[in-house]
Backbone as CSV, one residue per row, in Angstrom:
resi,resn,N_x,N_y,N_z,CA_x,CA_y,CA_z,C_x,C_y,C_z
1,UNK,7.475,-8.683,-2.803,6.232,-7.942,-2.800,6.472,-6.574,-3.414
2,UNK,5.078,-5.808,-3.852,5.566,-4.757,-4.717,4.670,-3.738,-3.711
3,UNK,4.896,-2.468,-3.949,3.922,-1.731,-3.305,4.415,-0.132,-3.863
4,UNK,2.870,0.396,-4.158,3.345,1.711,-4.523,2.357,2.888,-3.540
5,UNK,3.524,3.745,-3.256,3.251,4.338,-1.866,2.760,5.674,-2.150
6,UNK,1.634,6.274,-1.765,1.292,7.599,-2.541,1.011,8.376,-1.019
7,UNK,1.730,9.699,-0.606,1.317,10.323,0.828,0.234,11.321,-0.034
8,UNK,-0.903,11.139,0.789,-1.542,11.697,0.774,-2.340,12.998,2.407
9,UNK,-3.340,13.423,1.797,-3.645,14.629,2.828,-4.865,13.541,3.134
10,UNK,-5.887,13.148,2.539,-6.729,11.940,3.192,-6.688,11.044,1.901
11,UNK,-7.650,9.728,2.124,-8.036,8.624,1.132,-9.226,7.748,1.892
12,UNK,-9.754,7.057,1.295,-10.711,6.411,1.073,-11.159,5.661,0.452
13,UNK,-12.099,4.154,0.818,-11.993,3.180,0.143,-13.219,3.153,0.236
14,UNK,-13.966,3.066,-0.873,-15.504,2.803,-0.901,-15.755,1.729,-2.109
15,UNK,-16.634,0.432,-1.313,-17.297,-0.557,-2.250,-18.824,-0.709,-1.844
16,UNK,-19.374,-0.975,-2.705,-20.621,-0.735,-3.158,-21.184,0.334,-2.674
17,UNK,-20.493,1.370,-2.734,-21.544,2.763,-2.250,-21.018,2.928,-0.273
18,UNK,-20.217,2.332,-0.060,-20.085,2.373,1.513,-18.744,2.655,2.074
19,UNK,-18.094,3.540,2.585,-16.989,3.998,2.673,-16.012,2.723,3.799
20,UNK,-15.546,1.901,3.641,-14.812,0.806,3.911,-13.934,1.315,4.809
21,UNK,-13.154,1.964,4.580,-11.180,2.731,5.264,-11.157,3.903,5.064
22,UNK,-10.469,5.204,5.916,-10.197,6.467,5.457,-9.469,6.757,6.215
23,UNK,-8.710,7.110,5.531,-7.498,8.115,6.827,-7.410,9.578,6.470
24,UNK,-6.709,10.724,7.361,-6.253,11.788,7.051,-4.878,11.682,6.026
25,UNK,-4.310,12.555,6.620,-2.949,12.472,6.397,-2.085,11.273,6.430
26,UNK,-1.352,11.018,5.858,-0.548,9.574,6.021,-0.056,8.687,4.450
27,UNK,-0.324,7.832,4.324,-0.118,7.110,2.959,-0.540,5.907,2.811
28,UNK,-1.037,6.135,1.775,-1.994,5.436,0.592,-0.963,4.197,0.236
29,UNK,-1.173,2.697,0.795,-0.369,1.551,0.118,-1.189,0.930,-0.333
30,UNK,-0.928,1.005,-2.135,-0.991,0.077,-2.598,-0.205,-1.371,-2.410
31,UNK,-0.694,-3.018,-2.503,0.557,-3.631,-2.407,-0.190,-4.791,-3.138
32,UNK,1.210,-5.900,-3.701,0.606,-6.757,-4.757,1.799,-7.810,-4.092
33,UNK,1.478,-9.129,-3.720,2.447,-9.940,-3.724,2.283,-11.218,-4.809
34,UNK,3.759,-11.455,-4.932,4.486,-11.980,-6.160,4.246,-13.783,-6.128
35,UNK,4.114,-14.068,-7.079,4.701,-15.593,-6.822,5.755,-15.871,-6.514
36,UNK,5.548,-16.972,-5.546,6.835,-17.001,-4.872,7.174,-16.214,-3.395
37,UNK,6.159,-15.190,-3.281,6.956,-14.405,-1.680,5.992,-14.898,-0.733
38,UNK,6.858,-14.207,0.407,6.652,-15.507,1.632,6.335,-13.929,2.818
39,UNK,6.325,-14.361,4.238,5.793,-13.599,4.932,7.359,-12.317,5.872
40,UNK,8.432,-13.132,5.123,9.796,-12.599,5.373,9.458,-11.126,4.187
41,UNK,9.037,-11.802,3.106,9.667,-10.157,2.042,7.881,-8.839,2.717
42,UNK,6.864,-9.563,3.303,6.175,-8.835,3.299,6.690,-8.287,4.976
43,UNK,7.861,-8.471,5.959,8.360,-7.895,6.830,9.084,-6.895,6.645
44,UNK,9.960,-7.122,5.552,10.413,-6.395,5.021,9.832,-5.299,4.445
45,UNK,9.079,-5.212,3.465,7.694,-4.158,2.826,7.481,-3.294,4.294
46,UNK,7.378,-4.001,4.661,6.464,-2.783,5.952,7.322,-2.339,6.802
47,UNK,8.440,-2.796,7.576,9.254,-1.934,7.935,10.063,-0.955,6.951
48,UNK,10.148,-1.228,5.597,10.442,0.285,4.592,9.416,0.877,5.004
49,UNK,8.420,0.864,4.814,7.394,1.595,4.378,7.141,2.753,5.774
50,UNK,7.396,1.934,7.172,7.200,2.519,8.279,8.637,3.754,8.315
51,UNK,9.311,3.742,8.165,10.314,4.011,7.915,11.265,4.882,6.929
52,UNK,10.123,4.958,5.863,10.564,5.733,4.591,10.581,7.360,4.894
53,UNK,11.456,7.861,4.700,11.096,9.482,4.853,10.659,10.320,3.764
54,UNK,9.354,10.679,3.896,8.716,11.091,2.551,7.576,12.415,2.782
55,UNK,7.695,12.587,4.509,7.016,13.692,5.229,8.179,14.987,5.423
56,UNK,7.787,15.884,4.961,8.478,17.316,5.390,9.111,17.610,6.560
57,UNK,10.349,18.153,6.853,10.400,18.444,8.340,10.411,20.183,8.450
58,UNK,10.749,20.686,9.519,10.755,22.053,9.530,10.997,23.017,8.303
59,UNK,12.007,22.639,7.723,12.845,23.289,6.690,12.102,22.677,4.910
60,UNK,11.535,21.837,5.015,10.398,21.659,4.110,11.376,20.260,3.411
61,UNK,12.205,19.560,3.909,12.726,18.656,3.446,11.956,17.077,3.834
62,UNK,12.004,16.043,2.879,11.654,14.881,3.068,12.324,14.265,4.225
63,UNK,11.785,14.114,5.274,12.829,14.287,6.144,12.057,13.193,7.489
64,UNK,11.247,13.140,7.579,10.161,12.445,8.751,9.845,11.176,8.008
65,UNK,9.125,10.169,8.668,8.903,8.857,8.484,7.152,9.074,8.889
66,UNK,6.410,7.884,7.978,4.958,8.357,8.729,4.861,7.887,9.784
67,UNK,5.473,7.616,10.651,5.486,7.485,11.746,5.866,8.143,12.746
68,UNK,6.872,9.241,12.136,7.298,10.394,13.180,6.019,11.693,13.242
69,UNK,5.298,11.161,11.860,4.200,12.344,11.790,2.998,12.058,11.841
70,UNK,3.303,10.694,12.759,1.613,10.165,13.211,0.050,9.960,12.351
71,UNK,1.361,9.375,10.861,-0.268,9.290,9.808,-0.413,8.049,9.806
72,UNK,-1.458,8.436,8.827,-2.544,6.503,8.938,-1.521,6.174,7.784
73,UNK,-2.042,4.874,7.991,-2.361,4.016,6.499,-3.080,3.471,5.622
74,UNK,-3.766,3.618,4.826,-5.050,3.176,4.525,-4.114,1.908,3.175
75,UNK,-4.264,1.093,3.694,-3.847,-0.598,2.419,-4.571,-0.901,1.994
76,UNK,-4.319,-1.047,0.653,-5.198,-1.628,-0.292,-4.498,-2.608,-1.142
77,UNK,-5.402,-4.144,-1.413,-4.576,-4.891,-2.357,-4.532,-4.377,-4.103
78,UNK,-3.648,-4.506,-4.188,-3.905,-4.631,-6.130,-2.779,-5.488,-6.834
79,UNK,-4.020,-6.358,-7.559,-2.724,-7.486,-7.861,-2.337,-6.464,-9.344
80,UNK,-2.536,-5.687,-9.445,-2.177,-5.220,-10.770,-0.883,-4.458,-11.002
81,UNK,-0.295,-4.325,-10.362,1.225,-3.971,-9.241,1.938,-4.804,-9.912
82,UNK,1.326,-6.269,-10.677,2.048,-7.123,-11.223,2.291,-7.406,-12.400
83,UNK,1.596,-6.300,-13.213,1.488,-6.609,-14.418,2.351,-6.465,-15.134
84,UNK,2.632,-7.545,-16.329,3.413,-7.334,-17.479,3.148,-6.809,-19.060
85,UNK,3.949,-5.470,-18.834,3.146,-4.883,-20.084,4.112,-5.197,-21.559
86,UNK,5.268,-6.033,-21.197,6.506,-6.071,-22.331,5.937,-6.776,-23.441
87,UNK,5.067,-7.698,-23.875,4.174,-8.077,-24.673,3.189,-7.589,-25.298
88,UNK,2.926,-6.960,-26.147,1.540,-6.566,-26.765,0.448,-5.657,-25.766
89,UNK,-0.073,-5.301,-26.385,-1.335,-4.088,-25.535,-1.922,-5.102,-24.582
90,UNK,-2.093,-6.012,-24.069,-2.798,-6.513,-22.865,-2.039,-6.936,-21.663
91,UNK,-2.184,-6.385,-20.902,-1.537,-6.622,-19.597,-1.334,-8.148,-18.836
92,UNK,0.074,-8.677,-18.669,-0.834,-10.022,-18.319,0.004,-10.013,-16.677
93,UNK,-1.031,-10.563,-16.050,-0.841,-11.104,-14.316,-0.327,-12.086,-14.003
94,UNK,0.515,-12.867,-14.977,0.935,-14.225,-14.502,1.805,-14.152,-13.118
95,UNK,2.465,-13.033,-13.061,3.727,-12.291,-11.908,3.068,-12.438,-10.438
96,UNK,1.778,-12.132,-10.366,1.131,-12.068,-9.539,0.419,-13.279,-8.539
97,UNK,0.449,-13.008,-7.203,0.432,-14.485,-6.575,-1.252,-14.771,-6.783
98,UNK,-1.248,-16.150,-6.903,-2.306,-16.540,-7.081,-3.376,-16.083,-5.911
99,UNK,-4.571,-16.358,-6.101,-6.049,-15.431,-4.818,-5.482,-15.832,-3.472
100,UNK,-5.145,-16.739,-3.372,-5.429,-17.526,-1.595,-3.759,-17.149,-1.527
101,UNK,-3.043,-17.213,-1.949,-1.358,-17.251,-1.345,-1.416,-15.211,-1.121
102,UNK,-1.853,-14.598,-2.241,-2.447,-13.190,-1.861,-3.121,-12.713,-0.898
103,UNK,-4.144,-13.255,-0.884,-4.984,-12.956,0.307,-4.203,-12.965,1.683
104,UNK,-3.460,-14.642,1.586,-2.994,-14.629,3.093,-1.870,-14.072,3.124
105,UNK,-1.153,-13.353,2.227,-0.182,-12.374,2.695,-0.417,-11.511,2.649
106,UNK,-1.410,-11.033,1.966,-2.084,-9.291,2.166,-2.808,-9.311,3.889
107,UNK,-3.614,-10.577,4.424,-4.117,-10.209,5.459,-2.680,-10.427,6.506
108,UNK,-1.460,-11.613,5.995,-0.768,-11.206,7.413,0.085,-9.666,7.593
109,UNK,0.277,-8.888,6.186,0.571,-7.758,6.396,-0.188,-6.385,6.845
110,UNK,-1.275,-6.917,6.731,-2.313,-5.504,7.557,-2.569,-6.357,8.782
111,UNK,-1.804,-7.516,9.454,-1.819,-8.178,10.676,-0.620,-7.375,11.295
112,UNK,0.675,-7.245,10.878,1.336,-6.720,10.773,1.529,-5.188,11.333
113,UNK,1.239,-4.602,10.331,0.792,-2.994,10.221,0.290,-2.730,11.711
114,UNK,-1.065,-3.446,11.672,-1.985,-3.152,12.669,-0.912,-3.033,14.279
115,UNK,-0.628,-4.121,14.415,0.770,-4.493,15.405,1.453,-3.561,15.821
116,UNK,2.212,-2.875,14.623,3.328,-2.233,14.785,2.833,-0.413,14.382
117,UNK,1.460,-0.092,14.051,1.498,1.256,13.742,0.324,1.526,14.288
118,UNK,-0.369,2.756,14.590,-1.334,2.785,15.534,-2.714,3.334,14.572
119,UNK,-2.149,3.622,13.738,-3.876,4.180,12.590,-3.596,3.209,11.195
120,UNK,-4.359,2.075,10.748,-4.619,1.359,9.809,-5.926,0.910,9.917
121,UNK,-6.233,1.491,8.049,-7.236,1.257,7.967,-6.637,-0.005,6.451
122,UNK,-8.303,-0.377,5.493,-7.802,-1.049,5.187,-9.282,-1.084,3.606
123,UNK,-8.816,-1.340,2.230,-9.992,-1.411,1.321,-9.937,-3.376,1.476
124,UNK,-10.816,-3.986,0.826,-11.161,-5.336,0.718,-10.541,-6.099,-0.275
125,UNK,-9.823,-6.929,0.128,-9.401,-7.753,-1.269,-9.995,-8.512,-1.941
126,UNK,-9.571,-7.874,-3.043,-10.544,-8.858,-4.485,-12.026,-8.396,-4.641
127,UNK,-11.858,-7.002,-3.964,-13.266,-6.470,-3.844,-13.082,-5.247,-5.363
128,UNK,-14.492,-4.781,-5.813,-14.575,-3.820,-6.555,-14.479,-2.523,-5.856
129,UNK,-12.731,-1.839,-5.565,-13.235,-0.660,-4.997,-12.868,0.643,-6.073
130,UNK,-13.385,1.544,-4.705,-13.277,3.388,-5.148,-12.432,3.333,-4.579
131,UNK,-11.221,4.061,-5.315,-10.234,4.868,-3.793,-9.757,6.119,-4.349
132,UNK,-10.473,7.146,-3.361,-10.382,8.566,-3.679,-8.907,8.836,-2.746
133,UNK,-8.157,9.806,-3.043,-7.429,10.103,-2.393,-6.569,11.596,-2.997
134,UNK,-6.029,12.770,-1.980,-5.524,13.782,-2.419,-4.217,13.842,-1.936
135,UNK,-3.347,13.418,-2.833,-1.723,13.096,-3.131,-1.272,14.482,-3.000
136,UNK,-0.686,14.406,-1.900,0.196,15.668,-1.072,0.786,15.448,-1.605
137,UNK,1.205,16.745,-2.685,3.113,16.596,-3.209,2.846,17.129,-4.763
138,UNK,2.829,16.407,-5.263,2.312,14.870,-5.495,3.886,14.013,-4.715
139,UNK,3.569,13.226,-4.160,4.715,12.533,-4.091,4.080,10.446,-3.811
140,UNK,4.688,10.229,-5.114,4.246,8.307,-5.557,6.048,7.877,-5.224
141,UNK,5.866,7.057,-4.616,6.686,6.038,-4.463,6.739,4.688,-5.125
142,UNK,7.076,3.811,-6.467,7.399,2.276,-6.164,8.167,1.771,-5.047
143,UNK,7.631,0.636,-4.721,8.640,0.461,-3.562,8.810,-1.361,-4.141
144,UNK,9.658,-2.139,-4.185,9.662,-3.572,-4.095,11.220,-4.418,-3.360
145,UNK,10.486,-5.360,-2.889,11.029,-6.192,-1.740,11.461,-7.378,-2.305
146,UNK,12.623,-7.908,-2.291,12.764,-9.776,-2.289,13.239,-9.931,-1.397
């Protein structure tokens, strides 16, 4: 699974005009799973992710986990996480797991999340969204799992 991790100060997921997910503080996951991954690499994904130190501590170092600093998560799918750009100007998705093997590993990982972290929110998969968000730092993470 792939996932790119952006901490932000808030975010937000709005489709058709209706604000879906929002958190404060915390981080923004994007995530895209692969052909081929199973519900082991998306265990994996999320305990990095719980776990990553990418929050400031006293001394202004990356140093806290969002979990030591009590932020959300707001997840969002994007199969586009998968794209292959080594071919010609058009991006192609073949990398990317097909709708239904996606879906059900995007929903058992915000099954997941939900479980193990106490603020998750969440945008719609395969939906047309907005996602506003103000990237503390800036600090973007890739993150990927086998």
């Amino acid at each position: 699974m792939i996932s790119l991790l952006q901490r932000v100060s808030e975010a937000r997921v709005v489709v058709e005009g209706e604000v879906i997910g929002q958190i404060g503080a915390g981080l923004l996951v994007l995530v895209c799973a692969e052909r081929g991954d199973t519900e082991a690499q998306a265990d994996k994904l999320l305990a990095k992710i719980l776990k990553l130190r990418v929050f400031s501590d006293e001394a202004g170092k990356m140093n806290r986990s969002v979990q030591d600093v009590g932020g959300g998560l707001l997840i969002v799918s994007q199969f586009t996480l998968a794209a292959d750009t080594t071919g010609g100007n058009r991006p192609s998705f073949t990398q990317a797991a097909a709708p239904d093997d996606g879906r059900r590993l995007y929903d058992y990982f915000v099954d997941l999340a939900r479980a193990t972290h106490p603020v998750v929110q969440t945008g719609r998969f395969a939906a047309d969204m907005k996602v506003h968000l103000v990237n503390d730092g800036p600090v973007t993470i890739p993150l990927r799992v086998n």
